[in-house]
PQR file with spaces between the fields and no chain letter, atoms N, CA, C, O and H, PARSE charges and radii, in Angstrom:
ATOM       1  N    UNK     1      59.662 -210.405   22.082 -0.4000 1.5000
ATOM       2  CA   UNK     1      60.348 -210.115   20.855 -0.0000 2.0000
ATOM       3  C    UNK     1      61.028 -211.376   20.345  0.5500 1.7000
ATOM       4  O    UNK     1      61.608 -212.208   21.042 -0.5500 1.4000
ATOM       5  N    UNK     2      60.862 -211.395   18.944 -0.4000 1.5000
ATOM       6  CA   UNK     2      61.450 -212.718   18.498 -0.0000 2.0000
ATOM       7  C    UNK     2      63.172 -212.512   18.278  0.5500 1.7000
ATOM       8  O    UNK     2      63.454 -211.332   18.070 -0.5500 1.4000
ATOM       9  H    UNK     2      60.391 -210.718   18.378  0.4000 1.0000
ATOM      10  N    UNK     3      64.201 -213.325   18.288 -0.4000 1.5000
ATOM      11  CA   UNK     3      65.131 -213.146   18.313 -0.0000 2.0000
ATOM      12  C    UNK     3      65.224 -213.436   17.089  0.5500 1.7000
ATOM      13  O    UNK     3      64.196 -213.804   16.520 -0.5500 1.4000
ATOM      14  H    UNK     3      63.972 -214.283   18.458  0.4000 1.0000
ATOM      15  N    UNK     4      66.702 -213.339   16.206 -0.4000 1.5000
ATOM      16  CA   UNK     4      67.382 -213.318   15.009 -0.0000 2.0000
ATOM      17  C    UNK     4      66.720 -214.465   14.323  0.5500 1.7000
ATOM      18  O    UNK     4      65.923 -214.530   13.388 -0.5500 1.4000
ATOM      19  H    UNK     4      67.537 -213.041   16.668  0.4000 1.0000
ATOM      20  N    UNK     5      67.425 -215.533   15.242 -0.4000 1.5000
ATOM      21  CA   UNK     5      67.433 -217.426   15.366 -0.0000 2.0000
ATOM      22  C    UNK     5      66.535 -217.757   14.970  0.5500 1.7000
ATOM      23  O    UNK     5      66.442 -218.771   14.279 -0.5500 1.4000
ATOM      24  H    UNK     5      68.073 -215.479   16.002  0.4000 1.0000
ATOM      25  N    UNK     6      64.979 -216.533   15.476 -0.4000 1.5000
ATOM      26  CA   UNK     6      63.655 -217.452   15.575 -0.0000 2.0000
ATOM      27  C    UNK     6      62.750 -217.098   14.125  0.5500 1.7000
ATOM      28  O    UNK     6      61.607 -217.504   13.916 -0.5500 1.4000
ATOM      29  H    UNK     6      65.055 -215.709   16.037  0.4000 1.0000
ATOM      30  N    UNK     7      63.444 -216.366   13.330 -0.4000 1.5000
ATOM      31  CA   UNK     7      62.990 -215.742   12.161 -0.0000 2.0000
ATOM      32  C    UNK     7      63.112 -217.412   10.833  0.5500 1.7000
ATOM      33  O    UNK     7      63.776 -218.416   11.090 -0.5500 1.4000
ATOM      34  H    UNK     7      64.373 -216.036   13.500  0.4000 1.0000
ATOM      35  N    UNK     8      62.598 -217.287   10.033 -0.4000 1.5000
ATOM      36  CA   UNK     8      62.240 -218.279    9.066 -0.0000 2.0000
ATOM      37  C    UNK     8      62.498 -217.474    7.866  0.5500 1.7000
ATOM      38  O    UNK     8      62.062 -216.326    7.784 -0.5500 1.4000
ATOM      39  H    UNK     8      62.058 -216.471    9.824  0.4000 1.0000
ATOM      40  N    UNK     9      63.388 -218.180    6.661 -0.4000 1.5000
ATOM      41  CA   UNK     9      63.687 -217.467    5.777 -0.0000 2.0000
ATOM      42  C    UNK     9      63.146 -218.094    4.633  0.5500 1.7000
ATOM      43  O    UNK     9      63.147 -219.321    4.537 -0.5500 1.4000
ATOM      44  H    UNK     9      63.743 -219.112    6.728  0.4000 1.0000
ATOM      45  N    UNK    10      62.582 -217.199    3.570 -0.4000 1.5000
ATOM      46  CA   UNK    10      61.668 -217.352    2.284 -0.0000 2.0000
ATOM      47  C    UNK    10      62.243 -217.176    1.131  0.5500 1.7000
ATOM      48  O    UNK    10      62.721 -216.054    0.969 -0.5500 1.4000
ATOM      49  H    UNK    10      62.581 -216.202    3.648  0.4000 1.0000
ATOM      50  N    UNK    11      62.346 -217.873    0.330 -0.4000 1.5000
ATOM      51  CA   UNK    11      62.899 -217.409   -1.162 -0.0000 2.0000
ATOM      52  C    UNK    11      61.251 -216.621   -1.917  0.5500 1.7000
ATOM      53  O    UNK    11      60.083 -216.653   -1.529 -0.5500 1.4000
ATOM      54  H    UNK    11      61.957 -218.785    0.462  0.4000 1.0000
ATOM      55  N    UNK    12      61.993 -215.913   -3.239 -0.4000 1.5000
ATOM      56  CA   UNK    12      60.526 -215.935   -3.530 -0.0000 2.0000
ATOM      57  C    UNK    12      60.139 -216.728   -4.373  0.5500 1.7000
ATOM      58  O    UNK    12      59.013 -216.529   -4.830 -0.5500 1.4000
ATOM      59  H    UNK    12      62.941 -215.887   -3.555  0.4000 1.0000
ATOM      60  N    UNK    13      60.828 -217.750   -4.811 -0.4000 1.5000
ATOM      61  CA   UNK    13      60.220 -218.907   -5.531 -0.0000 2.0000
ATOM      62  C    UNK    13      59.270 -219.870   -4.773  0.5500 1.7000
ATOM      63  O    UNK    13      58.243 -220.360   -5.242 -0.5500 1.4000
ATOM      64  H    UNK    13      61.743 -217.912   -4.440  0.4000 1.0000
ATOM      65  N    UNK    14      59.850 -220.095   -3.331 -0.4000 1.5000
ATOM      66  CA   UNK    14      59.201 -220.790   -2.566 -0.0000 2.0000
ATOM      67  C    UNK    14      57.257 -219.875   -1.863  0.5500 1.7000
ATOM      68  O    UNK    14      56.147 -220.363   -1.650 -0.5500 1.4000
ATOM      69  H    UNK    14      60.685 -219.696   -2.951  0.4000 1.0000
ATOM      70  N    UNK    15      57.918 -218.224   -1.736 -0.4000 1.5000
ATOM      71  CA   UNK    15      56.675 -217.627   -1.779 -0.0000 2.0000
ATOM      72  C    UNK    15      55.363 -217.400   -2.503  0.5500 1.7000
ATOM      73  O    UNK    15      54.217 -217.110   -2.159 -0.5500 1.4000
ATOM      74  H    UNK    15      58.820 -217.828   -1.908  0.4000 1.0000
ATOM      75  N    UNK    16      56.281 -217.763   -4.175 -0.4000 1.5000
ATOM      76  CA   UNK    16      55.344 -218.164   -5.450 -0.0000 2.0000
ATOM      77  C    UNK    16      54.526 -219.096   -5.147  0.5500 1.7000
ATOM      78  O    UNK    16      53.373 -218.909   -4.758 -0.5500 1.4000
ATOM      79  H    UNK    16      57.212 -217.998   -4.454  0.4000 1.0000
ATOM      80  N    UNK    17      55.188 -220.409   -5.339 -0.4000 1.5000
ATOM      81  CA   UNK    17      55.024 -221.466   -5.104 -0.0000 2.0000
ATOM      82  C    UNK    17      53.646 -221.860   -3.979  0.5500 1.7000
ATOM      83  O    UNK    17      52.716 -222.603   -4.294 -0.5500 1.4000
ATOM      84  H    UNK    17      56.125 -220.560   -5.654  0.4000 1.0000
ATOM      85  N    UNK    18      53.776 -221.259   -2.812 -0.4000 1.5000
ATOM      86  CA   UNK    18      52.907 -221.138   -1.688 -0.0000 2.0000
ATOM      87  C    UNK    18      51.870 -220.502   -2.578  0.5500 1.7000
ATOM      88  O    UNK    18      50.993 -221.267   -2.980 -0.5500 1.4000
ATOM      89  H    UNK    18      54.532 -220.656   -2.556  0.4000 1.0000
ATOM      90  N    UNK    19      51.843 -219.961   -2.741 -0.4000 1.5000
ATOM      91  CA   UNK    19      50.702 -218.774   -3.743 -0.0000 2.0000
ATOM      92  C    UNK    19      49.877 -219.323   -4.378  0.5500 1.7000
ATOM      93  O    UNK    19      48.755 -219.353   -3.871 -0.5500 1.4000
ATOM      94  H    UNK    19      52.556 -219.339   -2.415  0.4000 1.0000
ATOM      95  N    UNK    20      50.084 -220.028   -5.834 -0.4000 1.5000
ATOM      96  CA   UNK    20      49.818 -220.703   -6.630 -0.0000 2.0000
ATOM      97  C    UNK    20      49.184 -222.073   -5.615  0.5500 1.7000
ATOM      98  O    UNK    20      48.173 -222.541   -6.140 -0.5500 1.4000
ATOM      99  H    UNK    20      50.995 -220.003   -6.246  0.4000 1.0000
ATOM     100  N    UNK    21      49.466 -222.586   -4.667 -0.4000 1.5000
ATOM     101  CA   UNK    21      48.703 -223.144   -4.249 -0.0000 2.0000
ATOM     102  C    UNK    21      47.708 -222.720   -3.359  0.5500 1.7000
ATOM     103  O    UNK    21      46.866 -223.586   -3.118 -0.5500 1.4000
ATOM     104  H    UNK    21      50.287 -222.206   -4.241  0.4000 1.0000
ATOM     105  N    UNK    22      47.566 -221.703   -2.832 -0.4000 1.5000
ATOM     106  CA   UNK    22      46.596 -221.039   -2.150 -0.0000 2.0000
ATOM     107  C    UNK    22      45.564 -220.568   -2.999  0.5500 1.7000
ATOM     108  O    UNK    22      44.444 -220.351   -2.537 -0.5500 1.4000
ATOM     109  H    UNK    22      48.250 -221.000   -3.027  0.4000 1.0000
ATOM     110  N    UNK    23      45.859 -220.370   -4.317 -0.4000 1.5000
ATOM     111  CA   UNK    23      45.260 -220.098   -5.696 -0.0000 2.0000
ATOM     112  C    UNK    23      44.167 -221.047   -6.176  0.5500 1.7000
ATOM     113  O    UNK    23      42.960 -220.811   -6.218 -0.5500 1.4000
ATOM     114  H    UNK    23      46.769 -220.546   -4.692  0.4000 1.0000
ATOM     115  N    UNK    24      44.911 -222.342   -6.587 -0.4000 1.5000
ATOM     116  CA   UNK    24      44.502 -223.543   -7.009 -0.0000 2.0000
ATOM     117  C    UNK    24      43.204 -224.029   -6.111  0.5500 1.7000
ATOM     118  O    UNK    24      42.125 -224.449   -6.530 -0.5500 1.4000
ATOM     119  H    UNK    24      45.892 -222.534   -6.552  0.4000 1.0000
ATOM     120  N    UNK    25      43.575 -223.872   -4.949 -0.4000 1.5000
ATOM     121  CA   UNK    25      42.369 -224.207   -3.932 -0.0000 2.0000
ATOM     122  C    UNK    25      41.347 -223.266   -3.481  0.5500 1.7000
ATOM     123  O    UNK    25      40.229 -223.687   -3.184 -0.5500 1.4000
ATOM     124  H    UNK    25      44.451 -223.531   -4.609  0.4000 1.0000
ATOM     125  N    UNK    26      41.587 -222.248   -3.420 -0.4000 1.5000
ATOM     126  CA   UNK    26      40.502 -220.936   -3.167 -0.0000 2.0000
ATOM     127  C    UNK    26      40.424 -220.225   -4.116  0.5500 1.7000
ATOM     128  O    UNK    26      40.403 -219.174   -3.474 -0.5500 1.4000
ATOM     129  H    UNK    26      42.495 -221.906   -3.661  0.4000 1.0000
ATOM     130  N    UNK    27      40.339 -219.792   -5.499 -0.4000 1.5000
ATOM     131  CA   UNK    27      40.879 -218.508   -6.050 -0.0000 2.0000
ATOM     132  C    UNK    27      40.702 -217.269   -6.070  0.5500 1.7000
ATOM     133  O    UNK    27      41.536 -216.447   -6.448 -0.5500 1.4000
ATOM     134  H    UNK    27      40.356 -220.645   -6.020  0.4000 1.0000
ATOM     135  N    UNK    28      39.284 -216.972   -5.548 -0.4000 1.5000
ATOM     136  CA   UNK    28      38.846 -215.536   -5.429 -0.0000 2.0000
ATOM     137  C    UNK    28      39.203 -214.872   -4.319  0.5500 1.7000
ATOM     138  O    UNK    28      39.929 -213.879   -4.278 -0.5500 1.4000
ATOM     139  H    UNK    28      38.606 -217.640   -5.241  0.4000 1.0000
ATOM     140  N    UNK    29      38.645 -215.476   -3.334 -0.4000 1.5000
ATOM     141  CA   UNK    29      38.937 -214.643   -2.421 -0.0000 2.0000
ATOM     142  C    UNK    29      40.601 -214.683   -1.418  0.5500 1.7000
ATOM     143  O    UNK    29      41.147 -213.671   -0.977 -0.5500 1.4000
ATOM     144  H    UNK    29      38.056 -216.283   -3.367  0.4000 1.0000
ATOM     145  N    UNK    30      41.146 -216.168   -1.250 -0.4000 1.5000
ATOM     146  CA   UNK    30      42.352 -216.202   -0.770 -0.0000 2.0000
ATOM     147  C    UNK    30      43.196 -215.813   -1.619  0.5500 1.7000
ATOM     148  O    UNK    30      43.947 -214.907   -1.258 -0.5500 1.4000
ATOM     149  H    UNK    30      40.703 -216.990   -1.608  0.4000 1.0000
ATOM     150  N    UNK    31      43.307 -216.230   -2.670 -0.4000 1.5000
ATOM     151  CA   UNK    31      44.022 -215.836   -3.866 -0.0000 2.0000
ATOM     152  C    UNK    31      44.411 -214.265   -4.728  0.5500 1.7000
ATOM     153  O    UNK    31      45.281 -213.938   -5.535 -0.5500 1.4000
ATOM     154  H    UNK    31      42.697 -216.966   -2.964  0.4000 1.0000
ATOM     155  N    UNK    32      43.481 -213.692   -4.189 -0.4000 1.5000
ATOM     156  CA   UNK    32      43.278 -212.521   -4.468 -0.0000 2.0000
ATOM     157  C    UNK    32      44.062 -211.206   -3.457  0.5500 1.7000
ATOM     158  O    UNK    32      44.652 -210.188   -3.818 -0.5500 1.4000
ATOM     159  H    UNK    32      42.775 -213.958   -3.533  0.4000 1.0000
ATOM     160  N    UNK    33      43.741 -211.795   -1.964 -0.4000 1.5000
ATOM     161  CA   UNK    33      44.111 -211.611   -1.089 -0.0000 2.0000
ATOM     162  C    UNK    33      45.510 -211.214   -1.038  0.5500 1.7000
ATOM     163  O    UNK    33      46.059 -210.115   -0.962 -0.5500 1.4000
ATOM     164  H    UNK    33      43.262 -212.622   -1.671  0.4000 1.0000
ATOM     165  N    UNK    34      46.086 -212.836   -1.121 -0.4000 1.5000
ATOM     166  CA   UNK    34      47.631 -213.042   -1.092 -0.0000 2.0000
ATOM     167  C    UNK    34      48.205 -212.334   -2.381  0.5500 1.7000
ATOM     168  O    UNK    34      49.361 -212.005   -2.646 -0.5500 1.4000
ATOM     169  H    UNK    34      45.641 -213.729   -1.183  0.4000 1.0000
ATOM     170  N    UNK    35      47.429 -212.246   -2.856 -0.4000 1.5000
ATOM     171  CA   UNK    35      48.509 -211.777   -4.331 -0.0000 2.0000
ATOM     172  C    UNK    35      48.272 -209.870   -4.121  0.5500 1.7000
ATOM     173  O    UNK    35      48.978 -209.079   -4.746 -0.5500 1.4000
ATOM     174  H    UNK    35      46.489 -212.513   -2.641  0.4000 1.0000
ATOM     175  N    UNK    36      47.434 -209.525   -3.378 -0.4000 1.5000
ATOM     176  CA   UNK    36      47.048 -207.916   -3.283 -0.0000 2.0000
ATOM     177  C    UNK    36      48.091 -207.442   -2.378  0.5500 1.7000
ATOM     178  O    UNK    36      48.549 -206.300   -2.373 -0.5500 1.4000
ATOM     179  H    UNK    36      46.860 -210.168   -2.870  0.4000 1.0000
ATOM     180  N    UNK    37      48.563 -208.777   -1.318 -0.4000 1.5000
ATOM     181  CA   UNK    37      49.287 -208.411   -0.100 -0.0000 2.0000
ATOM     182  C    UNK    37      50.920 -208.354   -0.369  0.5500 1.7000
ATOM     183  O    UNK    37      51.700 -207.685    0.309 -0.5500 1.4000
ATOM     184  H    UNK    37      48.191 -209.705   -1.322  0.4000 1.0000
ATOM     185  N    UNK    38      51.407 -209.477   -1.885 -0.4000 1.5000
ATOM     186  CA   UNK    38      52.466 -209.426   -2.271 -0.0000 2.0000
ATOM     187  C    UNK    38      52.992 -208.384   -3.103  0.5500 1.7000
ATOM     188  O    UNK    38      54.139 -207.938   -3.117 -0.5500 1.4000
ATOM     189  H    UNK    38      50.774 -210.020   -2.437  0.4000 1.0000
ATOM     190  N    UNK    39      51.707 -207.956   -4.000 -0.4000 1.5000
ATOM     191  CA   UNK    39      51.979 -206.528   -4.881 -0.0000 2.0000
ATOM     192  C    UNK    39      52.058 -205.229   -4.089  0.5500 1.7000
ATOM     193  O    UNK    39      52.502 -204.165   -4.522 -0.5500 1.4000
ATOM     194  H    UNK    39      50.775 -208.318   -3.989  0.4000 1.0000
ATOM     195  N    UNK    40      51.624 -205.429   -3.010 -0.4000 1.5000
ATOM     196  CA   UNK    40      51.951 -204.220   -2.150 -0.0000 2.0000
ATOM     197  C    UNK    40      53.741 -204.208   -1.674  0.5500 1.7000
ATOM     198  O    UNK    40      54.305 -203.280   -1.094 -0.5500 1.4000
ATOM     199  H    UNK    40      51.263 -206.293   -2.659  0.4000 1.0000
ATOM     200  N    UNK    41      54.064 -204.876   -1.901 -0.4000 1.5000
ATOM     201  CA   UNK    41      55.684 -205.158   -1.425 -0.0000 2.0000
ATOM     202  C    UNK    41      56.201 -204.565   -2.369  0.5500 1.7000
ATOM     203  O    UNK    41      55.700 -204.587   -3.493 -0.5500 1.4000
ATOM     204  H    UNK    41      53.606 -205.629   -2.373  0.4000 1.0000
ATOM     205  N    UNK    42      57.288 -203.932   -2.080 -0.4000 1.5000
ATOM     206  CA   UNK    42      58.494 -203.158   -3.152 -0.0000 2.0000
ATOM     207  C    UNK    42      59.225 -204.380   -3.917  0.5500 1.7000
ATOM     208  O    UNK    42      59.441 -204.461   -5.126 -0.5500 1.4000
ATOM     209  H    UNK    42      57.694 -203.914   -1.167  0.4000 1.0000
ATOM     210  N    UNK    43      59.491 -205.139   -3.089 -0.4000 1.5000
ATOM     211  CA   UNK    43      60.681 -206.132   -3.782 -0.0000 2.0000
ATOM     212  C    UNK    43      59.146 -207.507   -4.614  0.5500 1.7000
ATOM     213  O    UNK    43      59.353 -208.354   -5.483 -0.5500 1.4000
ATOM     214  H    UNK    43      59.316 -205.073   -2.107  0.4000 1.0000
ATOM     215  N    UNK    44      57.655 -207.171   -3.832 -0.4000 1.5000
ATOM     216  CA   UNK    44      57.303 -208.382   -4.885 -0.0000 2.0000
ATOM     217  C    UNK    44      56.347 -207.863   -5.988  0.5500 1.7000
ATOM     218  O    UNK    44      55.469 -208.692   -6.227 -0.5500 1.4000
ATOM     219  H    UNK    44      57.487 -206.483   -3.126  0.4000 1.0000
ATOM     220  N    UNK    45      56.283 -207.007   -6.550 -0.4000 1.5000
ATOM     221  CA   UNK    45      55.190 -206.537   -7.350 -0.0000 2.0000
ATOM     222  C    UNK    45      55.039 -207.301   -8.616  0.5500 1.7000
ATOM     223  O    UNK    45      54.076 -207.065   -9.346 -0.5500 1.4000
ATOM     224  H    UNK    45      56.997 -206.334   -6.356  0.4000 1.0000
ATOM     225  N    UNK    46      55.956 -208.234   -8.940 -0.4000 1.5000
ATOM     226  CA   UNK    46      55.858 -208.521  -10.300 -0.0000 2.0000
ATOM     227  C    UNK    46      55.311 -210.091   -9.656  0.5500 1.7000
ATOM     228  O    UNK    46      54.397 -210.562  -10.332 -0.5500 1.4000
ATOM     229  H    UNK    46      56.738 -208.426   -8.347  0.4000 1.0000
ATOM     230  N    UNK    47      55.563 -210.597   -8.954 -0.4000 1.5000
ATOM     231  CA   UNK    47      55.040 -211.797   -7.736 -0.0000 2.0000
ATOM     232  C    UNK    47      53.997 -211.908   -7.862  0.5500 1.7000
ATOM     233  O    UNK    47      53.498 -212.895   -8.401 -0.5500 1.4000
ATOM     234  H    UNK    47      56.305 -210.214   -8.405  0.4000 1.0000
ATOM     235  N    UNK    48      52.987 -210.401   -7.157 -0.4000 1.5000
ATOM     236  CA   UNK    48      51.841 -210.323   -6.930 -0.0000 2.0000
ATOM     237  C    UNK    48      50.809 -210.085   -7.809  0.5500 1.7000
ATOM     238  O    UNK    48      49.626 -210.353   -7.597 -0.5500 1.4000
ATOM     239  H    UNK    48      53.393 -209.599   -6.719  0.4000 1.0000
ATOM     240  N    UNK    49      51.457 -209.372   -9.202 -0.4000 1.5000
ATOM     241  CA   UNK    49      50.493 -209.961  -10.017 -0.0000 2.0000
ATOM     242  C    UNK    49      50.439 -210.809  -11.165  0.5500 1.7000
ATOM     243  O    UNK    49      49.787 -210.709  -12.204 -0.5500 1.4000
ATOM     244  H    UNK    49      52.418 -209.154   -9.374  0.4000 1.0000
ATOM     245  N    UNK    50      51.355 -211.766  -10.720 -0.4000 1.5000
ATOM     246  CA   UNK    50      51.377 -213.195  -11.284 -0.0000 2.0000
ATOM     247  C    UNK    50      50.093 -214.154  -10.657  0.5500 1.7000
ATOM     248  O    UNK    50      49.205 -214.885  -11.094 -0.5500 1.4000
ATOM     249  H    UNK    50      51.885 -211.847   -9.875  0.4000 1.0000
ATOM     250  N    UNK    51      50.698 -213.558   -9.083 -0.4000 1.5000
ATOM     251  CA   UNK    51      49.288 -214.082   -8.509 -0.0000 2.0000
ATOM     252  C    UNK    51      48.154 -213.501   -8.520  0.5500 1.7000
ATOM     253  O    UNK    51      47.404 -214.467   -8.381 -0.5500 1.4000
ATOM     254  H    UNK    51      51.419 -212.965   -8.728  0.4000 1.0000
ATOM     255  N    UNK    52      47.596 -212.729   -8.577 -0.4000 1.5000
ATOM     256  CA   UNK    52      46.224 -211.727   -8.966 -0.0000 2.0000
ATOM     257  C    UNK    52      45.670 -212.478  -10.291  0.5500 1.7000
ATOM     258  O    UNK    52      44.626 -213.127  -10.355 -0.5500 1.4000
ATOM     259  H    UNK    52      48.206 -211.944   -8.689  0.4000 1.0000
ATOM     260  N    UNK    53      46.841 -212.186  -11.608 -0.4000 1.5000
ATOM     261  CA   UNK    53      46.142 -213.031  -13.083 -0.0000 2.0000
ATOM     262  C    UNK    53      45.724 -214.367  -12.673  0.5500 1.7000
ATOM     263  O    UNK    53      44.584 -214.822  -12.776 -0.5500 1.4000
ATOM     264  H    UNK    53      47.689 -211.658  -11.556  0.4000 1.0000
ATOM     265  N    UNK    54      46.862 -215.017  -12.149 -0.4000 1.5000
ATOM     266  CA   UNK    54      46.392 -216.389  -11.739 -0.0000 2.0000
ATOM     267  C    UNK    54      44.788 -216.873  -11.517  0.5500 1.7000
ATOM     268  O    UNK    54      43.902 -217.532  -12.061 -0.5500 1.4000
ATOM     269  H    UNK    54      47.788 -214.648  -12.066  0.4000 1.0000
ATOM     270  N    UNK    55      45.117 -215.924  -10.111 -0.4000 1.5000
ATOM     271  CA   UNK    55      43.885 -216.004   -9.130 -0.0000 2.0000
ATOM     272  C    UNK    55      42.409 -215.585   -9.951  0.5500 1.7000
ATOM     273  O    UNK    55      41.424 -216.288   -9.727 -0.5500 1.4000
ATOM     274  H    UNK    55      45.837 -215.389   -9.669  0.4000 1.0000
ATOM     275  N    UNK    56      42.299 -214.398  -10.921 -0.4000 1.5000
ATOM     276  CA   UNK    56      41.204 -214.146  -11.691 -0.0000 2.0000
ATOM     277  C    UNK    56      41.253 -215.224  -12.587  0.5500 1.7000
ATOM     278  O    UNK    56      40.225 -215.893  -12.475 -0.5500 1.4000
ATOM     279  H    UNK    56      43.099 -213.828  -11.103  0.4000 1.0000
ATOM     280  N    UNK    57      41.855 -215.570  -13.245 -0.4000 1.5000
ATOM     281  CA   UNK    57      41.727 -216.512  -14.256 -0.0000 2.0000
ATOM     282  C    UNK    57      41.143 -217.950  -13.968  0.5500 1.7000
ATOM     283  O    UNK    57      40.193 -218.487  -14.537 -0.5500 1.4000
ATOM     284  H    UNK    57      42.689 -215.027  -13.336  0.4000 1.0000
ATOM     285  N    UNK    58      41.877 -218.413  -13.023 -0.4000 1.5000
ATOM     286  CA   UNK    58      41.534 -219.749  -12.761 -0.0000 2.0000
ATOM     287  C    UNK    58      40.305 -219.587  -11.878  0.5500 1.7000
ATOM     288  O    UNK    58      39.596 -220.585  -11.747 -0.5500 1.4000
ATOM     289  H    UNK    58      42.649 -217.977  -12.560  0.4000 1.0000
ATOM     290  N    UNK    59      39.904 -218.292  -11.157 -0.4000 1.5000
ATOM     291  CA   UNK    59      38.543 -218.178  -10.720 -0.0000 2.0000
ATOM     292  C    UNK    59      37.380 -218.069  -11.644  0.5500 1.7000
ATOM     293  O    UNK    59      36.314 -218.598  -11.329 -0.5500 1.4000
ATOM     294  H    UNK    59      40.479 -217.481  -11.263  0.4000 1.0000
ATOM     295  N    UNK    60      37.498 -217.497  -12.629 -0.4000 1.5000
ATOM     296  CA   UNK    60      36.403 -218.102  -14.270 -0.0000 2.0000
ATOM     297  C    UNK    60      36.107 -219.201  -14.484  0.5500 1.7000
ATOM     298  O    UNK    60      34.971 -219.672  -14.548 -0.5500 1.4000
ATOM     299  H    UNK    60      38.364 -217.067  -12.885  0.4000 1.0000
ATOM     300  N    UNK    61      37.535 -219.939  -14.673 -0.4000 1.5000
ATOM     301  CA   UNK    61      37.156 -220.771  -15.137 -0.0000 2.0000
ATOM     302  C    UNK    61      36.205 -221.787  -13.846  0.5500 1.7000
ATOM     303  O    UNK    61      35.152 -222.396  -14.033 -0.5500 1.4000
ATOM     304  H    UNK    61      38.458 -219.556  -14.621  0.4000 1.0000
ATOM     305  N    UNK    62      36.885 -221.701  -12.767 -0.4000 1.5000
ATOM     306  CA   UNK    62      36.059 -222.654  -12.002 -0.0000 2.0000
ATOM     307  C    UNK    62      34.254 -221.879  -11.537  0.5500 1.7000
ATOM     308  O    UNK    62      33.485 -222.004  -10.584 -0.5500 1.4000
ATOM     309  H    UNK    62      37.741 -221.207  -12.615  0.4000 1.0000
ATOM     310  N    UNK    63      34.256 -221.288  -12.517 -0.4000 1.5000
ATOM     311  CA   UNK    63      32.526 -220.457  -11.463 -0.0000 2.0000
ATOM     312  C    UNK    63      32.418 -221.190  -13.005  0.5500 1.7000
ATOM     313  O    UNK    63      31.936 -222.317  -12.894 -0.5500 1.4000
ATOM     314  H    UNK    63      34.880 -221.187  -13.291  0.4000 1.0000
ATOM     315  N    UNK    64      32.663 -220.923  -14.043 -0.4000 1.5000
ATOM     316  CA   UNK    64      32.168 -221.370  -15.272 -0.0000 2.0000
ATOM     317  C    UNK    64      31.828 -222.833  -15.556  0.5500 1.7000
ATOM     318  O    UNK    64      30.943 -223.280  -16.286 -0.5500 1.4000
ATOM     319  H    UNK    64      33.055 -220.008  -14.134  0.4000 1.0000
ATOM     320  N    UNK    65      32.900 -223.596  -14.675 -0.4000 1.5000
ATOM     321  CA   UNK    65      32.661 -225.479  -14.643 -0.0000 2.0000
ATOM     322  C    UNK    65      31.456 -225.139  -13.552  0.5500 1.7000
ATOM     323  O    UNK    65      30.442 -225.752  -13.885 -0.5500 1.4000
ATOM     324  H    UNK    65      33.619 -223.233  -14.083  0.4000 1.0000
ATOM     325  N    UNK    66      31.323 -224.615  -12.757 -0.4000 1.5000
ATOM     326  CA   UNK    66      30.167 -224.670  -11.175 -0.0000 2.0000
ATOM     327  C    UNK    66      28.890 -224.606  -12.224  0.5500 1.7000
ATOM     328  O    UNK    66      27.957 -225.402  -12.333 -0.5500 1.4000
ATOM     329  H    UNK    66      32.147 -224.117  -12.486  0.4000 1.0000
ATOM     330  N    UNK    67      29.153 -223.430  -12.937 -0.4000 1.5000
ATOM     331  CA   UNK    67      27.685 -222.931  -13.904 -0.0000 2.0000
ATOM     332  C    UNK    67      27.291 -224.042  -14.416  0.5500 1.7000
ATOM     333  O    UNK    67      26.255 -224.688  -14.262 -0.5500 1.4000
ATOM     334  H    UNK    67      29.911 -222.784  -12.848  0.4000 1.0000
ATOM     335  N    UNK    68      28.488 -224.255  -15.225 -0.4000 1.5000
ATOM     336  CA   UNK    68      28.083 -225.722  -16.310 -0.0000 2.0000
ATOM     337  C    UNK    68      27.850 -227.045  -15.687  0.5500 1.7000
ATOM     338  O    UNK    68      27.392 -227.904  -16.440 -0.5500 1.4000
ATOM     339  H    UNK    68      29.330 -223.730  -15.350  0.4000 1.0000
ATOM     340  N    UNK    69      27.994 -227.251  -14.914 -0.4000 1.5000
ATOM     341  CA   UNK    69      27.765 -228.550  -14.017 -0.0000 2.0000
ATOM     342  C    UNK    69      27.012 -228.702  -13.218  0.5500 1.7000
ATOM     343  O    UNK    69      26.535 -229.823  -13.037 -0.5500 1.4000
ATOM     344  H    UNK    69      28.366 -226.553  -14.302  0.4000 1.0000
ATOM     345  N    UNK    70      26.636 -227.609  -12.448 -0.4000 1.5000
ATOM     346  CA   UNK    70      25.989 -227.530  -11.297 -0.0000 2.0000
ATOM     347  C    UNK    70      24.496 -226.621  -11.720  0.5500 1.7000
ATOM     348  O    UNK    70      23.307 -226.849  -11.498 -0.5500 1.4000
ATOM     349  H    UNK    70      27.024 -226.699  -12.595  0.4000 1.0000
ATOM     350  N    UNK    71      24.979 -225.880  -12.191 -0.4000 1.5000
ATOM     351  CA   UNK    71      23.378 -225.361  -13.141 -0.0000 2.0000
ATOM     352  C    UNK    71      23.318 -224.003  -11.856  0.5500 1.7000
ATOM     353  O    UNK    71      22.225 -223.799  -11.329 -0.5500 1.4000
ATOM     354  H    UNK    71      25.945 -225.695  -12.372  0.4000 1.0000
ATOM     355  N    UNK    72      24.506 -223.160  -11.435 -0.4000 1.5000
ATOM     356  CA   UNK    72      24.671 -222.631  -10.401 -0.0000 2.0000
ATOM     357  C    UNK    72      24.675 -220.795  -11.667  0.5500 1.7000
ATOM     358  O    UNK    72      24.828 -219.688  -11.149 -0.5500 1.4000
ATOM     359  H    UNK    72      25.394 -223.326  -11.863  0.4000 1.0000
């Protein structure tokens, strides 16, 4: 069992923050993930689908540069 001491404390700006970069670099599927896992929270729902829009959005656009560039 972890004690009090051994716990790590999160703002949720800093949890955003984490997000949006988990976003930026994966967007569909990590991004999607994390933001499904934060909207499930009572206290983060408005969090999680900041991250969800995020995560769909910036996942378009990057399959859309893959399409256009890559001929994918």
């Amino acid at each position: 069992m972890a004690k009090a001491s051994d716990k790590i404390s999160l703002s949720k700006s800093k949890v955003v923050n984490i997000g949006l970069l988990i976003v930026a670099f994966n967007p569909l599927p990590s991004g999607l993930i994390y933001g499904i896992a934060l909207w499930r929270g009572a206290s983060m729902k408005k969090e999680g689908n900041l991250i969800i829009i995020f995560s769909l959005l910036w996942g378009a656009v990057a399959l859309a540069l893959a399409r256009k560039h890559f001929g994918i």
